[in-house]
N, C-alpha and C positions, 0 to 999 in steps of 0.2 A: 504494500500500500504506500501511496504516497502522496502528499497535502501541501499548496502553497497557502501556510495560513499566514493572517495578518492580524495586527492588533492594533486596537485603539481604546485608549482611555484603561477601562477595565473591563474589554471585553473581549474574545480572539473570534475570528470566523474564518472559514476556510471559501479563500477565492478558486482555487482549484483543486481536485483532489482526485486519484484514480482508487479504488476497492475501500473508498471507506465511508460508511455511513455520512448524509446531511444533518450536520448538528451545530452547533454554536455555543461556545462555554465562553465563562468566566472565567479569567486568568488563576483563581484558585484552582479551578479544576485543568486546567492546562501542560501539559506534557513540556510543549514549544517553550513554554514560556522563562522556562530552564535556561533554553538556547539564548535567550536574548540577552543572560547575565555577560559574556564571554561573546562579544559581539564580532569579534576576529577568531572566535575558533570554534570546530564543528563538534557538536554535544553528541558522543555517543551513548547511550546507556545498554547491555547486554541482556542485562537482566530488568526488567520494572518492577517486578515485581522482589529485587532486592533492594534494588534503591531505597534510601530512607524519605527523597523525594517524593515517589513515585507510587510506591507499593501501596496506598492508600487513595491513591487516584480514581476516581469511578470508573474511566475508561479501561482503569487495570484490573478492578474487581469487578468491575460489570460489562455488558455486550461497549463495545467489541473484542476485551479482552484482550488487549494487545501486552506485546512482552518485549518487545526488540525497538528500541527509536534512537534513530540520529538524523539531529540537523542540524541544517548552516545557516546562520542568521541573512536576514535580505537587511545589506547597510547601502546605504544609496552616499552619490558623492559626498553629502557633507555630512555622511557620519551620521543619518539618523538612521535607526531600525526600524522598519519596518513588520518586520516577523521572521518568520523562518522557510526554507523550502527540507521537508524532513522525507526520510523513509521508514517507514515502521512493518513492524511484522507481527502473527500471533504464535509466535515461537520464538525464545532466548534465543541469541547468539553470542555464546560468550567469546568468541574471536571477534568482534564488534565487525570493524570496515578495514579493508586492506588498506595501506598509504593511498593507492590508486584511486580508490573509490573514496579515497576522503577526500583528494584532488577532484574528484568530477563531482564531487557533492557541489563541494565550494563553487567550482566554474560552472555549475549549473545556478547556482543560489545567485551569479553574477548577472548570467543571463535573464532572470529571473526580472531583475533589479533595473537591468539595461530597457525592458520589454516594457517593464510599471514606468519608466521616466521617459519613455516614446511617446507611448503611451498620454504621460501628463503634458509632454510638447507639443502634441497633437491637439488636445484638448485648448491647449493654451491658446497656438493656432489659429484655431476654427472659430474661439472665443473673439480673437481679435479682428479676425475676417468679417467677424457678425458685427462687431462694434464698428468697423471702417464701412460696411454699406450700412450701417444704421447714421451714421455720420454724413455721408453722401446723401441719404436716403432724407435726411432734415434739411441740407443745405438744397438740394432739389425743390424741396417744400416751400423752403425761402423763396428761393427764385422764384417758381410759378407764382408764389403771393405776391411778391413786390410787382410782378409781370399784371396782375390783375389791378392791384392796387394802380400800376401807369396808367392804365385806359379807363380806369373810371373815373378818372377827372375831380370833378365837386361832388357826384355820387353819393352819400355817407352810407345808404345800403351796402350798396355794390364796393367799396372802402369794406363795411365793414362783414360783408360776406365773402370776401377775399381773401380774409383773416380767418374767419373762421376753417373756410375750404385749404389754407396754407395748413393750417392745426392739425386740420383731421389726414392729413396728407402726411405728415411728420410722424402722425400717432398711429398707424394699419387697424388698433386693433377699437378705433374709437368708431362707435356706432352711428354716434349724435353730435353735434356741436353748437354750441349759442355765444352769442354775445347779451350780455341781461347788461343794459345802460339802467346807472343809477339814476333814481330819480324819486328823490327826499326818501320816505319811508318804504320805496317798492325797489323793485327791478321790473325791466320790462323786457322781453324776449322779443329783442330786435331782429338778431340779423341769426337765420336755424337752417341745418342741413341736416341731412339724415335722419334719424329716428323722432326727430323733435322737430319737423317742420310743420305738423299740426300742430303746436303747441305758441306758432309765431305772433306775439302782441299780448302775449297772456303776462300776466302780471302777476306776481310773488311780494309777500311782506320778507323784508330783509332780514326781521326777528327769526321767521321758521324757515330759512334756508343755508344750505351749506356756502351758494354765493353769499348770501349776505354774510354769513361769519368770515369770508372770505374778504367782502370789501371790509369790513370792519377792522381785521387783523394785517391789511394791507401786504398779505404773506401768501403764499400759493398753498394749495392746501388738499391734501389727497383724501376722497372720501371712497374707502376701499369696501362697505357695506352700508350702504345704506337706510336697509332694515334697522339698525343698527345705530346708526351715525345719531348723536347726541345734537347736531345743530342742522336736522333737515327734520318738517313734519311730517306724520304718517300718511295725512292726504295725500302731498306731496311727490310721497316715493310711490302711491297706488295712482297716482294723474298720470307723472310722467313715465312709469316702469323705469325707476332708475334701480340699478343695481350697482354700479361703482363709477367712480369722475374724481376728474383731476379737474382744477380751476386755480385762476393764476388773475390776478388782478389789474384790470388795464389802468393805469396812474396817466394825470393829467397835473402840469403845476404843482398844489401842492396835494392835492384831494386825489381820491377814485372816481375814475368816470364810469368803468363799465366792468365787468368779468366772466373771461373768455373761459368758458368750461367745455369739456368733452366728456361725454357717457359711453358706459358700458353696461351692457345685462349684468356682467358679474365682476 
């Protein structure tokens, strides 16, 4: 049998494994976990069942029973451990591992280590590949808005639908978008795409909404449930089907003029 397991915190699981049961233990109960003391050299044990470690092990008293384990710690370049890649058996071997085989322990426990940090390079990557068209993907948005924003001249709809349509362009995953213009104790639902353009001239008191707590706090302000949310009314969230929105306050001088929200169902 044989287990690449890994540990974290205080707990080991086995990321690969060939002939040995799916299970997952606490580092008490952990064989590996041996190996990790002595992170340059490969933990033989022949016996576990003599070990004073070991012989009390559940693994070694109960199914699977195992009797024979050595591993090589997985240490990544700067020295952190990982876990171990081990081979275990259900029979002693009191000649443990030839020199040879403690050598291909190691070079395997190396490869092992090389494979998990490709692995995390890859990830890294792919991470940033996402973040650089998420970046294009905004500045695009830009564009087409300031491009709408030119030809609308004096416009303040078409101005302020321009903005709205650059947002919801920025954001893939927004449904809805509004601009609500202050005005004394409301907001008004000026300028609506998407899932809230039946909703366009309707009027909110500033008290029971997430924009108003918005214009109030002059701070952008993620409302991630709504159900939920402490500064929107229950009407409110059964009118518009909101389910999650970010809002960001449009400033003018020294006051709030308007704030640019985008919804999601969830």
């Amino acid at each position: 049998m044989s287990l690449v397991s890994l540990v974290a915190g205080d707990r080991q699981w086995f990321k690969a494994r060939a002939g040995f049961p799916h299970c997952e233990t606490d580092l008490n109960s952990s064989v590996c976990a041996h190996a990790l003391v002595q992170p340059d050299a490969v933990l033989v044990i022949p016996d576990l069942t003599a070990d004073a470690r070991t012989r009390d092990n559940p693994l070694v008293t109960g199914e699977p029973f195992i009797r024979f384990y050595a591993g090589a710690p997985l240490v990544t370049p700067d020295g952190h451990v990982l876990g171990s890649l081990c081979v275990i058996d259900k029979v002693s071997r009191p000649g443990g591992l030839t020199a040879a085989q403690t050598e291909n322990l190691k070079a395997l426990a190396r490869q092992v280590v090389t494979q998990l940090e490709l692995r995390r390079a890859v990830a890294s990557r792919d991470a940033a590949r996402a973040e650089e068209q998420r970046a294009y993907q905004v500045r695009e948005a830009l564009r087409e808005a300031q491009a709408r924003i030119a030809v609308a001249g004096g416009d303040l709809d078409a101005v302020l639908r321009a903005v709205v349509a650059g947002a919801m362009s920025a954001v893939p995953a927004a449904e809805g978008g509004v601009i609500e213009l202050l005005d004394g104790d409301h907001l008004e639902y000026r300028a609506v795409l998407g899932t809230l353009v039946a909703h366009k001239g309707q009027r909110i008191t500033v008290s029971t909404s997430a924009a108003g707590h918005c214009a109030l706090s002059r701070e952008p302000y993620l409302m991630k449930d709504a159900s939920s949310d402490p500064h929107v009314g229950r009407d409110l969230v059964r009118t518009l089907g909101l389910g999650s929105a970010v809002l960001a306050p449009i400033l003018g001088g020294d006051g709030v003029l308007s704030v640019l929200k985008l919804i999601g169902e969830s």
